[in-house]
MIGU-829185 format. One record per residue (C-alpha): residue number from 0; residue in one letter; x negated, y negated, z negated. Coordinates in steps of 0.001 Angstrom, whole numbers, plus 500000, padded with zeros to 6 digits. Each point is the difference from the previous one (the first is absolute). Example, Ala and Ser with C-alpha at 12.3 -4.5 7.8 and 13.67 -1.06 7.14 Angstrom:
R     i   aa       px       py       pz
R     0    A   487700   504500   492200
R     1    S   498630   496560   500660
END
This chain:
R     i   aa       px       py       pz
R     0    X   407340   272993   779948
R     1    X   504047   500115   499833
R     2    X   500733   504166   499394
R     3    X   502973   499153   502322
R     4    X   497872   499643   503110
R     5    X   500077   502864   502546
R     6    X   497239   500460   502559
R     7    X   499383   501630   503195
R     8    X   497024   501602   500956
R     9    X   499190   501178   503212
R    10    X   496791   501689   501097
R    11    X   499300   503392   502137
R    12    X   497304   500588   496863
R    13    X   501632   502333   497796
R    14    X   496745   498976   497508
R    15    X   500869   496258   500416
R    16    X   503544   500714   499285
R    17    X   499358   501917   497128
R    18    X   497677   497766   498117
R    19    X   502048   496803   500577
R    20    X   503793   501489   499212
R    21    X   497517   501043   496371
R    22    X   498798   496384   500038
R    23    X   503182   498465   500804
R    24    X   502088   502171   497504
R    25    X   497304   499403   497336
R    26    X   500642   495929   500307
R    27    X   503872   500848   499046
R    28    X   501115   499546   504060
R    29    X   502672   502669   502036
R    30    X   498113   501573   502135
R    31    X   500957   502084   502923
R    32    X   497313   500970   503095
R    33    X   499947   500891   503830
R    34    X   498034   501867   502215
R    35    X   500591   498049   503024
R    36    X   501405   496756   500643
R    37    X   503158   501349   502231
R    38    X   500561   502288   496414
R    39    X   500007   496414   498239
R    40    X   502625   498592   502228
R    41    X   502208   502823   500350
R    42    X   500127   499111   496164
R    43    X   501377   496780   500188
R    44    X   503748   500820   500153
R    45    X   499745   501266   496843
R    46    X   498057   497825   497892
R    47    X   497563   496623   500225
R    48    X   497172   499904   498521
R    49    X   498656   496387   498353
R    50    X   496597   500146   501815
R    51    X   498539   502448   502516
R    52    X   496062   501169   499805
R    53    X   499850   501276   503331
R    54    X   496688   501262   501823
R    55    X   498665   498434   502795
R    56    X   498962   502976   502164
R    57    X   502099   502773   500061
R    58    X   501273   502775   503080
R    59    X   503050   499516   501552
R    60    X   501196   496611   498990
R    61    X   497446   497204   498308
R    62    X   500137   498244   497401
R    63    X   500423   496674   502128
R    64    X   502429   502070   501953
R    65    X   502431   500777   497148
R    66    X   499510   496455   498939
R    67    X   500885   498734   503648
R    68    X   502911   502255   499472
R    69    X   501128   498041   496612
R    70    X   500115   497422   501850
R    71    X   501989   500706   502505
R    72    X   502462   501597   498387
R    73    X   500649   497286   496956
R    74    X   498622   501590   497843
R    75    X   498230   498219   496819
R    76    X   497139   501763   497994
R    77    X   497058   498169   499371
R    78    X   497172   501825   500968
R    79    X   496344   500591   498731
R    80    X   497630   501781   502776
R    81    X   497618   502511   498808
R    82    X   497147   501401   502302
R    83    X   496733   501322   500251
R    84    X   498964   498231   503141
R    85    X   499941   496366   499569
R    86    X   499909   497944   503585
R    87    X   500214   496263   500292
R    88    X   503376   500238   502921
R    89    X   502336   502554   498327
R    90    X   499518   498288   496277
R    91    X   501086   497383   501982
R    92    X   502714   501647   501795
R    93    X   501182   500884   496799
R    94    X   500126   497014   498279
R    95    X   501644   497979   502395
R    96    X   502809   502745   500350
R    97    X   500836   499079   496228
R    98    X   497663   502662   498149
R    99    X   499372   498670   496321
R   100    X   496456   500971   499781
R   101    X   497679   502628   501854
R   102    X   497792   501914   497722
R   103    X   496861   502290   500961
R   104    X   499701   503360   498690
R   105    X   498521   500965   497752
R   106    X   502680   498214   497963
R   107    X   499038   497537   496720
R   108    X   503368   501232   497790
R   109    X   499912   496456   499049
R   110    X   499865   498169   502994
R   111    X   503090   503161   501599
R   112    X   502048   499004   496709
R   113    X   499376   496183   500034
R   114    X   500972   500242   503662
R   115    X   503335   501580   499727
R   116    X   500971   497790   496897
R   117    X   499114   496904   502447
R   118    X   501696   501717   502610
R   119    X   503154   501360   498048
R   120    X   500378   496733   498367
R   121    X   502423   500029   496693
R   122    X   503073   502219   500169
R   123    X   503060   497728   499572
END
């Protein structure tokens, strides 16, 4: 993996959180996480990441939610789903809104990383 890439993650699992910002900072990647997916976007103005690992279920707004809301607003981060709760219509949701990939927790660190490299694509 490039050390310039910065990712996102967002999950309401301070555990989650935890243990991938360790995994993600281990694998020479910027990390910086989020509590809640409104805490994510508020965090736009300031900086973009390169890819997003944002969890599916979360309170207040979703993960398909904040994605909806990339959308909408323009804005371009490829995205790699995470959840615990795998079902057939939202992986589907997801995908066809743009995600990259939608992964089931518990996470393979393999399959996470190899899906944010694919998803991140080379840095110019």
């Amino acid at each position: 993996m490039s050390p310039s890439l910065f990712i996102a993650v967002v999950d309401d699992e301070l555990s989650v959180r935890k243990a991938l910002g360790r995994l993600l900072t281990a694998s020479q990647m910027g990390v910086e996480t989020f509590a809640s997916g409104q805490e994510f976007l508020d965090s736009l103005s300031s900086r973009r990441p390169d890819c997003v690992v944002l969890d599916l279920h979360m309170p207040g707004l979703s993960g398909l939610d904040v994605q909806r809301e990339l959308t909408r607003t323009a804005v371009i981060v490829p995205i790699v789903i995470v959840t615990a709760h795998d079902d057939a219509e939202r992986r589907a949701e997801c995908l066809a809104a743009g995600a990259s990939a939608y992964l089931l927790k518990p996470l393979d660190e393999r399959t996470l990383l190899d899906a944010i490299g694919k998803a991140a694509g080379p840095k110019p």
